[in-house]
C-alpha positions in Angstrom: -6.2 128.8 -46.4 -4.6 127.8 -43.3 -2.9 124.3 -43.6 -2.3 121.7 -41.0 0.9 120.6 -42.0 4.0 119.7 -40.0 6.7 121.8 -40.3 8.8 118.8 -40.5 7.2 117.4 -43.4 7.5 120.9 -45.1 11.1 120.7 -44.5 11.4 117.6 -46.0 9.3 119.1 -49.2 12.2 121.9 -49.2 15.2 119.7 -48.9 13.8 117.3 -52.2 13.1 121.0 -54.0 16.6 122.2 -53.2 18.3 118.7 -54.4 16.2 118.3 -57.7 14.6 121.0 -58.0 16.0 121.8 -61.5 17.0 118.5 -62.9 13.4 117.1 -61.6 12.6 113.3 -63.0 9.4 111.7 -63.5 10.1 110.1 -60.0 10.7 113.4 -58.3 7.9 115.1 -59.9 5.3 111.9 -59.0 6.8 112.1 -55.6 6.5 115.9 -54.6 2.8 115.5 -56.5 1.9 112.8 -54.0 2.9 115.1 -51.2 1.0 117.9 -52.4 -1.9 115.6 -52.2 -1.1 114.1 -49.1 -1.1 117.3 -47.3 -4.7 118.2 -48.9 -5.8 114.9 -47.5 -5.2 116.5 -43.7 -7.1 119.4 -44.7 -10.7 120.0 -43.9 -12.1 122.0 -47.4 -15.7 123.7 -48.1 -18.3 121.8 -50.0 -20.6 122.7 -52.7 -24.2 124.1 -52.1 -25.4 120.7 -54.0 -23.5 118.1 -51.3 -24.2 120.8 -48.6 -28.1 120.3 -49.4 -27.8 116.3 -49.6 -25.8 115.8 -46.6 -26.2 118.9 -44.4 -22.5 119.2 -44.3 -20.3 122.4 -44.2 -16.8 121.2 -44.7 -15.6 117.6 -44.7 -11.8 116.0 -44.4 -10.4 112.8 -46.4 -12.0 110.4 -43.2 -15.3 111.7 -43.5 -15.5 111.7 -47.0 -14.1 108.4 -47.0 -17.1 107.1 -44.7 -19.6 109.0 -46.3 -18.5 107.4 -49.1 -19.3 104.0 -48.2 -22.9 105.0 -47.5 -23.4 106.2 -50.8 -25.0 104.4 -53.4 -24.7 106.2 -57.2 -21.9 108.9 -56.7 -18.8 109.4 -54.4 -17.5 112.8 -52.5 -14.2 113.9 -54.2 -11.8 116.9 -53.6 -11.8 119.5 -56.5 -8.3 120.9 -56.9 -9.8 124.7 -58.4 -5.8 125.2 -58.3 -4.1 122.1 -60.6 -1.3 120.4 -57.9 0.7 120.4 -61.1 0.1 124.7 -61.0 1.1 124.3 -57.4 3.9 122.3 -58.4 5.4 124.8 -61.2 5.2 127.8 -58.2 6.8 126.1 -55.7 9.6 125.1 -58.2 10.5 128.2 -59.5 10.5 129.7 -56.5 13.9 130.8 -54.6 14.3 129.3 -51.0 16.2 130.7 -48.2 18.9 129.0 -47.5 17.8 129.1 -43.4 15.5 126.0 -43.1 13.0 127.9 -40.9 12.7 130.9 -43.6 12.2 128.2 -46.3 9.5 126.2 -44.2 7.5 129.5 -43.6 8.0 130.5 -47.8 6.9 127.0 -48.6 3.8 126.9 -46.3 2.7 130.5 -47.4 3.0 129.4 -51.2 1.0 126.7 -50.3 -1.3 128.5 -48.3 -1.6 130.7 -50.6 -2.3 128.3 -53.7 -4.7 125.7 -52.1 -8.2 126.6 -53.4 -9.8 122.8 -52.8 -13.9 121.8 -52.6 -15.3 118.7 -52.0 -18.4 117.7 -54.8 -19.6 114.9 -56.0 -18.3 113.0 -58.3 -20.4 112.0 -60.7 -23.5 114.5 -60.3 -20.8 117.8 -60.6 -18.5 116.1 -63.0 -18.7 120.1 -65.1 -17.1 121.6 -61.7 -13.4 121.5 -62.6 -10.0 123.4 -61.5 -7.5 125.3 -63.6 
């Protein structure tokens, strides 16, 4: 999937990865996490056949779920990780950066790209649709 995230903020993913990368805390690990999730909230993702049928939608982001949301009565719209973040997480950890910036921003976004398998469901109605 082809993400919409700055190569800036990529860059700033890297520079936490090369500084605690190894010796990563609880903070650390909450705070590239949050990231992660952050750039999936840019992202417009697929949605299941059942949502698809209830509100003729193809693909919805983070703002559109949000107002759909509020319109909703008994269930909410959610974004299925089918990849964990915390899967995510242990790939882009292990993996060695160049030390160019530019070649690191391109590694990191392909890893990314490569590892960002997200739906939107609901959440109540498909609670059995989970992620690895």
């Amino acid at each position: 999937m082809k993400l919409s995230v700055s190569d800036s903020d990529l860059l700033g993913l890297v520079h936490l990865i090369r500084l605690y990368g190894k010796n990563l805390s609880k903070t650390w690990s909450y705070t590239i996490t949050h990231l992660i999730r952050k750039i999936h909230d840019q992202e417009h993702f697929p949605v299941t056949d059942m949502v698809k049928k209830e509100l003729n939608a193809d693909s919805l982001n983070k703002y559109q779920r949000q107002k759909l949301n509020r319109r909703l009565e008994n269930d909410s719209l959610m974004i299925e990780h089918m990849i964990a973040v915390q899967s995510i997480i242990n790939v882009i950890m292990k993996f060695q950066y160049s030390k160019n910036d530019n070649d690191a921003i391109r590694e990191l976004r392909s890893i990314l790209e490569a590892n960002t398998n997200c739906i939107i469901k609901f959440a109540i109605k498909e609670k059995d649709l989970k992620g690895i």
